[in-house]
C-alpha positions as CSV (number, residue, x, y, z in Angstrom):
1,X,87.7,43.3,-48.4
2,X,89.4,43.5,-45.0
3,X,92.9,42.4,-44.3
4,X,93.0,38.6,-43.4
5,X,96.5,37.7,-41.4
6,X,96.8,33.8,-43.4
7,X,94.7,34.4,-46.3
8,X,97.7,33.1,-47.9
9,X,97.3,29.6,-47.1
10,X,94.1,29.3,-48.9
11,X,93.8,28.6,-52.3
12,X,93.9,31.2,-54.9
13,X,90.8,30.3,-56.7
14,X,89.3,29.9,-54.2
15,X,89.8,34.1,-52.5
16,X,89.2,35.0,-56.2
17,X,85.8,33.9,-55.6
18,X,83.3,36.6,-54.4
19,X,83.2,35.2,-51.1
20,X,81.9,37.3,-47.2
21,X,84.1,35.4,-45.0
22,X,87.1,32.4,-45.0
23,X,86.3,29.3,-43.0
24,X,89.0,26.8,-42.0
25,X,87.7,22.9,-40.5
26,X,89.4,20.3,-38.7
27,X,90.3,16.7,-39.5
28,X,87.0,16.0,-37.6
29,X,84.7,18.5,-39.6
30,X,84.6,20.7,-37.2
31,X,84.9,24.6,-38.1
32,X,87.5,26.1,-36.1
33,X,87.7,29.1,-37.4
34,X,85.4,31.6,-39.2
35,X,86.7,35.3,-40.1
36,X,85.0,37.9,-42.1
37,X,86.3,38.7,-45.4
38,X,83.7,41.5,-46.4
39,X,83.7,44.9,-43.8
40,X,79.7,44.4,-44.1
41,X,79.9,41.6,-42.9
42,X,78.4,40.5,-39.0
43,X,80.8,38.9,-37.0
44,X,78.0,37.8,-34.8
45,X,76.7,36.0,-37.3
46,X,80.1,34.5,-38.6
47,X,80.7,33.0,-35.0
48,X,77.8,30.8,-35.2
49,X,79.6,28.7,-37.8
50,X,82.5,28.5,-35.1
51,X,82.6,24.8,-33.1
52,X,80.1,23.5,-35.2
53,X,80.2,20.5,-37.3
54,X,80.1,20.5,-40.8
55,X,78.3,16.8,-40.9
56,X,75.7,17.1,-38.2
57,X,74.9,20.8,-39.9
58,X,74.5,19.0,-42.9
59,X,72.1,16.4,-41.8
60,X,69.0,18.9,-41.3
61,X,70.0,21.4,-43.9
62,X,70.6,20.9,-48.0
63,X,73.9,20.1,-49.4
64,X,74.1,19.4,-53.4
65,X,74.0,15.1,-53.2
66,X,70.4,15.1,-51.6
67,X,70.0,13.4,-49.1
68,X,73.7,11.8,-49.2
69,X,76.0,11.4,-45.6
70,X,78.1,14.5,-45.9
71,X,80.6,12.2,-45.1
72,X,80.6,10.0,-48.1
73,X,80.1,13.1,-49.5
74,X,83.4,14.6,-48.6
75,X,85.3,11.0,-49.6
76,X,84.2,11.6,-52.9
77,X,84.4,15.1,-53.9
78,X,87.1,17.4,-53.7
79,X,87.0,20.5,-53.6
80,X,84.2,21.2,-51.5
81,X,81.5,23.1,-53.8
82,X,78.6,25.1,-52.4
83,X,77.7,23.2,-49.2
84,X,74.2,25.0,-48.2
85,X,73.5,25.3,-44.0
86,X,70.9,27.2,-42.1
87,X,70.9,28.5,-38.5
88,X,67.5,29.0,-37.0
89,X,68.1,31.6,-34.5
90,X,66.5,31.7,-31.1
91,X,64.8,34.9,-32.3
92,X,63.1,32.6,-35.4
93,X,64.8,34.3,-38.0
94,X,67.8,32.4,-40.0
95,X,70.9,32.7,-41.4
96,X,72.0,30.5,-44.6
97,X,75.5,29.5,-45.2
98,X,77.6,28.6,-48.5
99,X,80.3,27.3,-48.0
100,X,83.3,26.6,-50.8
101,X,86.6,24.3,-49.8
102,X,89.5,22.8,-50.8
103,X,91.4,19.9,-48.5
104,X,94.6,20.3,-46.6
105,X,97.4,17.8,-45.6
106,X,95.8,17.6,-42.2
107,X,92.9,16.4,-43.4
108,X,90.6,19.3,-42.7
109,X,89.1,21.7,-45.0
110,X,89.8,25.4,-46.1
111,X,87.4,27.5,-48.0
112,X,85.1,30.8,-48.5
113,X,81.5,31.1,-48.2
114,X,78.6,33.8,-47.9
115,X,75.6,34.4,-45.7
116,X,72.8,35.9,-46.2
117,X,69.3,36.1,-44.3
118,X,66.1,34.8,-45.5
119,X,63.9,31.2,-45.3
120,X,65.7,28.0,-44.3
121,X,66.5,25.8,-46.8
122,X,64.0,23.1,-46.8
123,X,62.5,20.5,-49.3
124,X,60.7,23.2,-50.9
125,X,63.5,25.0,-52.0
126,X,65.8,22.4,-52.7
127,X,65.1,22.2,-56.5
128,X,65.6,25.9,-56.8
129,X,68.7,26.2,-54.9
130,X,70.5,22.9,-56.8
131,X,69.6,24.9,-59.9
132,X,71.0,27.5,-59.0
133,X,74.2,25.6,-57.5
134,X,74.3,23.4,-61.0
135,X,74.0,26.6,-63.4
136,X,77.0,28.4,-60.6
137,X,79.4,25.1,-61.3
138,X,78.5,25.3,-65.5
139,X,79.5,28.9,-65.2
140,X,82.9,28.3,-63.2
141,X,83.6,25.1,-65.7
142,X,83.3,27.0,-68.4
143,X,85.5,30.1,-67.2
144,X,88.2,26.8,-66.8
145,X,87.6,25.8,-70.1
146,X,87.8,28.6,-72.0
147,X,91.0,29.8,-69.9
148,X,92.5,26.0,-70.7
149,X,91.8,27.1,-74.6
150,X,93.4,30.3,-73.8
151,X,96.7,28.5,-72.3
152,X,96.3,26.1,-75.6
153,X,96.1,28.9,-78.5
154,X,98.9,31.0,-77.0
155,X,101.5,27.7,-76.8
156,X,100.0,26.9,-80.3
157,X,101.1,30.2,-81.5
158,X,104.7,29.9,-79.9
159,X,104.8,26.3,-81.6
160,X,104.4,28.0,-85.2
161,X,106.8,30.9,-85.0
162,X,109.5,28.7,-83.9
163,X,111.8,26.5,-86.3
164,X,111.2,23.2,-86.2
165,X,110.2,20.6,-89.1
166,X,106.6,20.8,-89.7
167,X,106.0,17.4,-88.4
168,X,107.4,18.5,-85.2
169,X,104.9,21.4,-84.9
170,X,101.9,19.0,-85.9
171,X,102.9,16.9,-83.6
172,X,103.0,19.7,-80.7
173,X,99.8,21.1,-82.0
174,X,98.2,18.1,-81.3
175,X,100.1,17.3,-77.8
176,X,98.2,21.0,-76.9
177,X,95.3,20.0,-78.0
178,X,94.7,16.5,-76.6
179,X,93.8,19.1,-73.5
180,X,90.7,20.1,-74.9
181,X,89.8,17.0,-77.6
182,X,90.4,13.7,-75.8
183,X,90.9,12.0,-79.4
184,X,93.8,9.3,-79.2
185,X,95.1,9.6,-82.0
186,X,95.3,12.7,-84.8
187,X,97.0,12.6,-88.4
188,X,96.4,15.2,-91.5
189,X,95.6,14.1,-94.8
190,X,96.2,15.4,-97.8
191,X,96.8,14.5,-101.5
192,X,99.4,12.4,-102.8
193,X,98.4,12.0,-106.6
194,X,95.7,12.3,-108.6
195,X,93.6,9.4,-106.7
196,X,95.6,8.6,-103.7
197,X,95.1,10.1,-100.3
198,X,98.1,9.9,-97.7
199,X,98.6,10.7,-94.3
200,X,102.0,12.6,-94.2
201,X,101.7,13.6,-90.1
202,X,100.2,11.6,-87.3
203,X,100.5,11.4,-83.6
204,X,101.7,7.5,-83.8
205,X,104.5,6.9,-86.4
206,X,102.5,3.9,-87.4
207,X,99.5,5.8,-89.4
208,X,102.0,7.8,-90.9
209,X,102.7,7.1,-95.1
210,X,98.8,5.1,-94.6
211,X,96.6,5.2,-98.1
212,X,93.5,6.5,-97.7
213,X,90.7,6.3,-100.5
214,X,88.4,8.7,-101.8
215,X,85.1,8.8,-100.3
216,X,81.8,10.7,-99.6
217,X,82.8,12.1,-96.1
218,X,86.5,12.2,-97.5
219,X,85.3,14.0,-100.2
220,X,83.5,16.6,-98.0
221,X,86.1,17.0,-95.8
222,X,88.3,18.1,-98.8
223,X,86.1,20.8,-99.9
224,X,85.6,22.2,-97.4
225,X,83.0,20.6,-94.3
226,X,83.8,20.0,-91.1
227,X,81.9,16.7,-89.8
228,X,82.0,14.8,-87.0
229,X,81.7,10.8,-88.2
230,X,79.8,8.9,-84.9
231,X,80.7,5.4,-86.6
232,X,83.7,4.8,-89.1
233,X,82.1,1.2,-90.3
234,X,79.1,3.0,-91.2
235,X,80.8,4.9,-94.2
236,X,80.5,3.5,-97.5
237,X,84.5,3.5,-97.5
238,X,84.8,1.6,-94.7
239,X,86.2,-1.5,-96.3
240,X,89.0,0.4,-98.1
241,X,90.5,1.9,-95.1
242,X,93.6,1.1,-93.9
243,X,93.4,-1.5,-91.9
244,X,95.6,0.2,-88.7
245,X,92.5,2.4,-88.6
246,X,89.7,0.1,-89.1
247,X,91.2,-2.2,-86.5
248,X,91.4,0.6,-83.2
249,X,89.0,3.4,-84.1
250,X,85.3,4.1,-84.6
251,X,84.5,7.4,-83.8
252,X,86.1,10.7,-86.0
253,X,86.1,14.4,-86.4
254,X,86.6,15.3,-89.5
255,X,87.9,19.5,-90.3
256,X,89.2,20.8,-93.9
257,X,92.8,21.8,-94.0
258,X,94.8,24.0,-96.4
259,X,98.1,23.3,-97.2
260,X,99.2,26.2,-99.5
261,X,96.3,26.5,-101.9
262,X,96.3,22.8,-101.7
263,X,92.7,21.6,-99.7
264,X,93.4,18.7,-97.1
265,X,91.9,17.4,-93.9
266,X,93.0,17.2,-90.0
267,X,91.5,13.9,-88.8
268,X,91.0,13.1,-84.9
269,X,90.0,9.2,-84.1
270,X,88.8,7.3,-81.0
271,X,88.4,3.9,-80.7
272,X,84.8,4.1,-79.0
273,X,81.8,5.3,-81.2
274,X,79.9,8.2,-80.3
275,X,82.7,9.6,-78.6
276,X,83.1,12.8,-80.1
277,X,79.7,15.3,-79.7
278,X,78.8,17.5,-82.3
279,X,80.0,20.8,-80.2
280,X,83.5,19.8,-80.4
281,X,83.7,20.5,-84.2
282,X,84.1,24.3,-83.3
283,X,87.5,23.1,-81.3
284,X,88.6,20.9,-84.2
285,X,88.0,23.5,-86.5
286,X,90.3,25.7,-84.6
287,X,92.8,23.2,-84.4
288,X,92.5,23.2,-88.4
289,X,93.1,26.5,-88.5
290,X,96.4,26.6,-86.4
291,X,97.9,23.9,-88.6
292,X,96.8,25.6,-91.6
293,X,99.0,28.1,-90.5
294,X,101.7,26.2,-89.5
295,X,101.8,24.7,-93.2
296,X,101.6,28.2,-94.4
297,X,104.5,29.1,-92.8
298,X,106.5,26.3,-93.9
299,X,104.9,26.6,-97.3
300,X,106.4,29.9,-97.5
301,X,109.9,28.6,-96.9
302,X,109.6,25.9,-99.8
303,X,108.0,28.9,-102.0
304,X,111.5,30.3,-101.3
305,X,113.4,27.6,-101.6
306,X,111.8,27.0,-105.3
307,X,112.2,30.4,-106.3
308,X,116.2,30.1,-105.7
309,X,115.6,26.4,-107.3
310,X,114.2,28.4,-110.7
311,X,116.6,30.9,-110.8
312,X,119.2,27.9,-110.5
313,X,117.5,25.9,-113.2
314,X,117.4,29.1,-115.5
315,X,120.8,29.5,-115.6
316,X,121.3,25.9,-115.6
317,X,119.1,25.8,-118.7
318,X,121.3,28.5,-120.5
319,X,124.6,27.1,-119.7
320,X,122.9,23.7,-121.3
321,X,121.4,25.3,-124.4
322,X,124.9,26.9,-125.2
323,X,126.8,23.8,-124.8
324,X,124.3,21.6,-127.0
325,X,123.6,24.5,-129.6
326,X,127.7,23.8,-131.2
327,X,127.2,19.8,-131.4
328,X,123.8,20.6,-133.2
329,X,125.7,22.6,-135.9
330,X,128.1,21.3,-136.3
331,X,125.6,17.5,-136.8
332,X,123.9,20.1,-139.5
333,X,127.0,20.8,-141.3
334,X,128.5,17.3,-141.2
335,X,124.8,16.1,-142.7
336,X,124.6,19.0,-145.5
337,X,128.7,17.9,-146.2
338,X,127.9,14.7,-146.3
339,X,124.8,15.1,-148.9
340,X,127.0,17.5,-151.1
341,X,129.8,14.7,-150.9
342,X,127.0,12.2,-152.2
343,X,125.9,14.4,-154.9
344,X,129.8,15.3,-156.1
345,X,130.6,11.8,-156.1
346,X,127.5,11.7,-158.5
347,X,128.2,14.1,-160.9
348,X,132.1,12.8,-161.5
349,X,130.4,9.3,-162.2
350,X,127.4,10.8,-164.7
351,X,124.6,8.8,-162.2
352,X,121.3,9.5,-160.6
353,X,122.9,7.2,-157.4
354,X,122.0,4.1,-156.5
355,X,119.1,3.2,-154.5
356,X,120.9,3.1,-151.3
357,X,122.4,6.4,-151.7
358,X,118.6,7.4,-152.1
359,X,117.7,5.8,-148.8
360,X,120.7,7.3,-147.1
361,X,120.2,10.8,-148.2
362,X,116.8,10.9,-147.0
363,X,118.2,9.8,-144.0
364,X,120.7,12.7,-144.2
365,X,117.8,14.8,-144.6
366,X,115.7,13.3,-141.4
367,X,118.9,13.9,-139.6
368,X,119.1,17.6,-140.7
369,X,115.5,18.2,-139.7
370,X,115.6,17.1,-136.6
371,X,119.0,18.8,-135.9
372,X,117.3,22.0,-136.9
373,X,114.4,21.6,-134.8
374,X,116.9,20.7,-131.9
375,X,118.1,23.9,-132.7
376,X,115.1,25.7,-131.9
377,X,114.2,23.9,-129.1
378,X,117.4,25.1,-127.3
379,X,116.1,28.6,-128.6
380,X,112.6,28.2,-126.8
381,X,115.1,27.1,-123.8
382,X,117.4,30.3,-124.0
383,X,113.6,32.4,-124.1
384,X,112.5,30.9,-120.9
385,X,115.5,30.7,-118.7
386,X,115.7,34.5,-120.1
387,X,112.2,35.7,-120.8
388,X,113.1,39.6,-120.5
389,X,115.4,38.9,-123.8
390,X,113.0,36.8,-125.7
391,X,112.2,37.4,-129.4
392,X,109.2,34.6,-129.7
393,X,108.9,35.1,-133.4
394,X,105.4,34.9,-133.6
395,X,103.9,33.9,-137.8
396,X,101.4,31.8,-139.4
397,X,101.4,28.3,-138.2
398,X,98.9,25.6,-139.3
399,X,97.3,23.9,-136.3
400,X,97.0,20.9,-138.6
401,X,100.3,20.6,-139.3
402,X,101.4,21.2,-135.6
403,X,98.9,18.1,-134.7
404,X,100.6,15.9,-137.8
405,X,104.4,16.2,-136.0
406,X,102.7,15.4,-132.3
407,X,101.1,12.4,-133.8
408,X,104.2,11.5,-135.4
409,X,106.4,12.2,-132.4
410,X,103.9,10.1,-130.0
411,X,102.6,7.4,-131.7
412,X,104.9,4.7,-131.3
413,X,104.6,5.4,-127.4
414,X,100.8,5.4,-127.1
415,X,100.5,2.5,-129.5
416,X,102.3,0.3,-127.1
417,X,100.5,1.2,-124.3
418,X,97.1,0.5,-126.3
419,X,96.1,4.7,-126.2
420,X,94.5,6.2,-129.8
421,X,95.3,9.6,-130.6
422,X,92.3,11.2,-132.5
423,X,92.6,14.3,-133.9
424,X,89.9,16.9,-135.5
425,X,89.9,20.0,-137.4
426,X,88.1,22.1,-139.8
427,X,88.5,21.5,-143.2
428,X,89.6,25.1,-144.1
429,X,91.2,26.0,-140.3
430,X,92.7,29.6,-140.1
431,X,96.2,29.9,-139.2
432,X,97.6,30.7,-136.0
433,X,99.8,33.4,-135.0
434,X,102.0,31.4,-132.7
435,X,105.7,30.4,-132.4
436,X,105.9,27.1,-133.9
437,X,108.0,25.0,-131.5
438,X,106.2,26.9,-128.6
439,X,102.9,25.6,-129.6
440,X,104.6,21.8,-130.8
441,X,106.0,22.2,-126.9
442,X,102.2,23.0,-125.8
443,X,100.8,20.3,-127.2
444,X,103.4,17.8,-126.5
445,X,103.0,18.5,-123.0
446,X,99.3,18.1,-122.8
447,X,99.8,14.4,-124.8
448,X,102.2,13.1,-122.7
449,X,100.3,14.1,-119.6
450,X,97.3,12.4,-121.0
451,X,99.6,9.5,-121.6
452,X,100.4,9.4,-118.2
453,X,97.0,10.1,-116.4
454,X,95.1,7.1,-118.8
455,X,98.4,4.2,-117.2
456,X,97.6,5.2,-114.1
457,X,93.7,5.6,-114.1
458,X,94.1,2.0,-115.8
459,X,96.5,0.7,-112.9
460,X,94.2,1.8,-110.7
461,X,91.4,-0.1,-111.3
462,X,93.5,-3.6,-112.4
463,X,93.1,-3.0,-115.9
464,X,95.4,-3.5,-118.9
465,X,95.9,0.2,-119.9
466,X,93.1,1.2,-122.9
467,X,91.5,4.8,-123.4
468,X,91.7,7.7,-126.1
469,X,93.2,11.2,-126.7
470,X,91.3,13.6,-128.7
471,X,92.1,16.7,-130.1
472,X,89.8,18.9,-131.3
473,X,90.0,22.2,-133.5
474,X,87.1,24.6,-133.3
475,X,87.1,27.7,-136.0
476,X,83.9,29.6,-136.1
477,X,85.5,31.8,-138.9
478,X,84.3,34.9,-136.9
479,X,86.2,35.6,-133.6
480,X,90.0,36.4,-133.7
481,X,90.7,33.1,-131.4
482,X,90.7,29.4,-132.4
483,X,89.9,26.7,-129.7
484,X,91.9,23.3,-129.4
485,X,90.5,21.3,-126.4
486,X,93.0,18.6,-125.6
487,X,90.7,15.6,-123.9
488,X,91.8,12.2,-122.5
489,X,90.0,9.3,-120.8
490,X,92.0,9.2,-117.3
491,X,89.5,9.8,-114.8
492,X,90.0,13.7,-114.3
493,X,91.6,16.2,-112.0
494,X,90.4,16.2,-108.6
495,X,88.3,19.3,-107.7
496,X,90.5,20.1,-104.6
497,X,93.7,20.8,-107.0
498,X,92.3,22.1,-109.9
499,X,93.3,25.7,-109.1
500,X,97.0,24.4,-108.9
501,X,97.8,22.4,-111.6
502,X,99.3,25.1,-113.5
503,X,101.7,26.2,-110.3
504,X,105.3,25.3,-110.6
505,X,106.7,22.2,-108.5
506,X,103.1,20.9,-108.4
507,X,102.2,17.3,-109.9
508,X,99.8,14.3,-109.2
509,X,102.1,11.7,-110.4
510,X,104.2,9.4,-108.2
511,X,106.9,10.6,-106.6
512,X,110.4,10.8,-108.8
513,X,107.4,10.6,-111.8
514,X,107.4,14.3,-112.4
515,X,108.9,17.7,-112.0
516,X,105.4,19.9,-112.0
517,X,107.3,22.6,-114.4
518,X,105.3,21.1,-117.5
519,X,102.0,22.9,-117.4
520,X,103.5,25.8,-115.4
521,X,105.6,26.3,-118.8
522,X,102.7,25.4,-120.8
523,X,100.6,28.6,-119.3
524,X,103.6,30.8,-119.7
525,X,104.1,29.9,-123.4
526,X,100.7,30.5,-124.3
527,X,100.5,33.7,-122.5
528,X,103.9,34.7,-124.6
529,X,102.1,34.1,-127.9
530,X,98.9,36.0,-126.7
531,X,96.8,33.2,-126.0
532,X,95.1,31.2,-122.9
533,X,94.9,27.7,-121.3
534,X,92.5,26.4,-118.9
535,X,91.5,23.2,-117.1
536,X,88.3,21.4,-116.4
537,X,86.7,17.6,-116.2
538,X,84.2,16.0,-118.8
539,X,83.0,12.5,-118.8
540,X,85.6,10.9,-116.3
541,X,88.3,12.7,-118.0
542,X,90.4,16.2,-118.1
543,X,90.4,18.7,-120.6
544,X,92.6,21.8,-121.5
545,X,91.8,24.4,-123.5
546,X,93.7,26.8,-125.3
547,X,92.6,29.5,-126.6
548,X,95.2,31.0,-129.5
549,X,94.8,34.0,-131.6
550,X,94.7,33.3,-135.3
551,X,96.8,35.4,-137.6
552,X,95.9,38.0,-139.9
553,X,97.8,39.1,-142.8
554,X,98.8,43.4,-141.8
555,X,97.2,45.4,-145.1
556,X,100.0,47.6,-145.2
557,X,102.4,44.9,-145.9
C-alpha cells in the first residue's frame, strides 16, 4: 500500500480492511476526495468518483436496501457497508465501486472501497451481489464475535487467578458474559441436602438462598446435559419453583457445573420465551466451565483449610482422650470399691444382701461396663487422631453380638420416632476378625444416619416419621469375607453425590446438623481392620455394604 498523508483520521477497522483506495464525502454526499490506497491502482479511474454524489450515484446503480433512497438509507445505518456504484464510461466499458464508511462530526462520510472492471450492476445481478454483500457482513460479524469472546475469556481468566470471594468472581463471570448471552439474570445451583436444591450465587441478591426442587430437566442438568429450556411453565416442576422465578422468567439455559467432585448447574433466565436459540448452549457451556474453575480454585483453598482443620481436630482429639481416660478409671475403681465394700459388709454380717444391694450391685456392674467401654472408645480415639501408632487389636468378634449392643444402644431413640430396627443373621454366622468397638463404631454410624435420613425423608413429604432399618448378615460359609448390608427407608442418596459421601467435611443434612467426618471415619475403620464399605440405592432407600473378613483360627497356635 502507498503512503496516505491523513490515513490517520480514518477509522482503524476500517484501513484494516482490504481496501484499493480511501474516499472522504461531504455533509451533502458529495465525494470530495478519492486517493489510491493500492500502487495498482488507476488514478484515472479513482477521479471519477471525485465531485460526484453519493445519492444521485446511487439512484441508477445497486446499494444493499433495494430499491431504498440512499438517503433514508444513510439516516438509518451507520457505518456505511458495501455501497455498490457503476460508471459507464464514454468508451462503453464500466467501472464498479464499493464503497465502505464510517460518519464524521461534520456530517460527511469517511471510508475505503475497491474497483474493479466488469458488467454494471443491474437487476440481473442484484441477487448475486447482495449475496455476496450478506455472506461479506456474516463473515466480518463473526470475526467481532469471536474477538468479543476472545476479550471475554481472557478477563475471565484474570477474574479467577485473583483473590476475591467466590461470589465476587461468579458475579464478574457473569458481568463478562452478559456480552455474549443477553440472559438477565444468572445464578448456580447446586446441592444443599439430600433433596433440597439451593441457589448459593446469583446476579440479583434476591434469587440468592432460593429452593429449588428436583426435577426432570433439573435432574439432567445435574448429571451432566446441557439444555436449553424454551418455556419454564412447560416443565413438569413448574409449580414448585420459587416463585421470584416463576413470576419474571420463561426462557432458560441450562449447563452442568462441578463444584469439587460435587455435580451442580449454572442457570441463565430471561423473562421472554424462546429467547435463548439452541447455538448458544456452546457459550453457556463455556461459561460452565470457567466457573467450574473458579470453584476449583476456591475448593482447593477449603481442601487446605480442612486439612489444617484435621490436623487440629487430631490433636484436639488426643488432648481429649487423655483428659477423659483418668475420670474413666478412676469411675472403674470407685465402682469395683464400691462392690467389694458391699460384699465386705456382707461377709461381717453372715448375709447373701438384701434385695436392694442386689439391684444396686448390678447397677455397679452396668456402671463398670460402660466405664470400660468408655475406655476403649477413647482408645479407638487416640488410633485415629494417631493412626501411624495404632495397635487395632484385631480377634474374633460375633457380628450378632455386635448387632445386640447397637439395638440396645438405639432403641429407645428409634422407638420414639416410630423407626423398627430389624436385624438378620445366619443361624451358625462365622466370626469376624475385627476390632470390636471399631466395628460397634461402624455400625453405629450407619444407624444413626439411617435415623436421620428416614425424619427427614418423612418431613419432607408432611408425614409423621414411620420407616424401617434392616440389617442383614450374609455367610456363604465359603469365601473368607462376610457381608452386612445396612438398608433404611429414607428415600436414597442422590446420584450426583454418591461418589462423595465417604469424603471428609461432606454431609446432606441441614446445616449445624452434621460434621461429615462420620462415614469418612467409617471407610477408614473398615479399611484398618481389612475390610470394605460401599454405597448404593434400593427401593427408595440407601444401602452400605461392608464387606469384613472373617477370622480364622492360625494352626500353629
Amino acid at each position: 500500500m502507498a503512503d496516505v498523508a491523513d490515513a490517520r483520521a480514518y477509522p482503524p477497522d476500517l484501513l484494516s480492511l482490504a481496501a484499493d483506495f480511501t474516499w472522504r464525502s461531504g455533509p451533502d454526499l458529495r465525494v470530495e476526495e478519492a486517493s489510491p490506497l493500492d500502487v495498482a491502482c488507476d488514478p484515472s479511474v479513482i477521479q471519477l468518483l471525485r465531485g460526484a454524489r453519493l445519492d444521485r450515484l446511487a439512484q441508477r446503480t445497486l446499494y444493499p436496501a433495494q430499491g431504498e433512497a440512499l438517503g433514508a438509507l444513510l439516516g438509518r445505518i451507520a457505518p456505511l457497508r458495501d455501497i455498490a456504484l457503476s460508471f459507464v464510461q464514454r468508451d462503453g466499458s464500466v467501472v464498479n465501486f464499493t464503497l465502505t464508511g464510517s460518519p464524521v462530526d461534520d456530517g460527511g462520510y469517511v471510508g475505503v472501497g475497491k474497483v474493479w472492471s466488469g458488467r454494471p450492476f443491474d437487476e440481473q445481478h442484484r441477487g448475486e451481489l447482495v449475496e455476496l454483500l450478506e455472506r461479506a457482513e456474516a463473515n466480518r460479524n463473526r470475526e467481532m464475535r469471536l474477538r468479543e469472546e476472545a476479550d471475554v475469556l481472557l478477563a475471565s481468566l484474570r477474574t479467577l487467578i485473583r483473590p476475591a470471594p467466590l461470589a465476587d468472581k461468579c458475579s464478574d463471570l457473569f458481568n463478562l458474559f452478559s456480552r455474549l448471552l443477553r440472559f438477565e439474570q444468572a445464578l448456580v445451583v447446586r446441592r444443599r441436602t439430600r433433596d433440597e436444591l439451593l441457589s448459593v450465587v446469583a446476579t440479583d441478591p434476591a434469587l440468592t438462598g432460593l429452593k429449588w426442587p428436583a426435577g426432570d430437566v433439573i435432574n439432567a442438568a445435574l448429571m451432566g446435559e446441557a439444555l436449553v429450556v424454551q418455556d419454564l411453565s412447560a416443565l413438569k416442576e413448574w409449580r414448585d419453583l420459587p416463585e421470584a422465578i416463576r413470576g419474571r422468567f420463561r426462557n432458560a439455559l441450562v449447563a452442568p457445573l462441578t463444584i469439587g467432585n460435587e455435580a451442580a448447574m449454572l442457570v441463565a433466565l430471561h423473562g421472554q420465551p424462546g429467547f435463548f436459540e439452541p447455538y448458544q448452549l456452546a457459550l453457556m457451556q463455556r461459561l460452565s466451565l470457567i466457573a467450574t474453575q473458579a470453584f476449583e480454585v476456591d475448593e482447593q483453598k477449603n481442601v487446605l483449610i480442612n486439612t489444617a482443620k484435621l490436623a487440629t481436630l487430631g490433636e484436639l482429639m488426643t488432648v481429649i482422650a487423655h483428659e477423659i481416660s483418668q475420670p474413666l478409671s478412676v469411675i472403674a475403681m470407685a465402682v469395683k470399691n464400691a462392690k467389694l465394700a458391699i460384699e465386705a459388709m456382707n461377709e461381717r454380717e453372715n448375709t447373701v444382701g438384701s434385695a436392694e444391694q442386689t439391684i444396686v450391685v448390678a447397677k455397679l456392674d452396668r456402671i463398670h461396663d460402660q466405664a470400660l467401654r468408655a475406655g476403649e472408645i477413647v482408645s479407638a480415639i487416640r488410633t485415629l487422631a494417631h493412626p501411624d501408632r495404632r495397635t487395632l487389636g484385631l480377634r474374633p468378634v460375633a457380628v450378632t453380638e455386635i448387632m445386640d449392643n447397637i439395638r440396645n444402644l438405639t432403641e429407645g431413640s428409634l422407638r420414639n420416632r416410630g423407626i423398627q430396627l430389624i436385624c438378620n443373621a445366619p443361624p451358625y454366622c462365622r466370626a469376624l476378625k475385627a476390632n470390636p468397638v471399631s466395628l460397634q463404631q461402624v455400625f453405629l454410624n450407619l444407624v444413626v444416619n439411617a435415623r436421620d435420613a428416614i425424619a427427614e425423608y418423612s418431613k419432607r413429604r408432611g408425614e409423621a416419621t414411620r420407616g424401617e432399618i434392616r440389617i442383614d448378615v450374609y455367610d456363604d460359609g465359603v469365601s473368607d469375607r462376610l457381608v452386612v448390608e445396612v438398608q433404611d427407608s429414607g428415600g436414597g442418596i442422590p446420584p450426583d453425590v454418591m461418589n462423595r459421601i465417604f469424603d471428609a467435611f461432606f454431609t446432606l443434612k441441614e446445616v449445624g446438623h452434621g460434621s461429615g467426618l462420620g462415614l469418612a471415619i467409617c471407610r477408614t475403620l473398615m479399611t484398618d481392620m481389612g475390610g470394605s464399605i460401599s454405597a448404593y440405592n434400593r427401593d427408595k432407600g440407601a444401602v452400605f455394604r461392608l464387606e469384613i473378613p472373617t477370622y480364622v483360627e492360625d494352626p500353629a497356635g
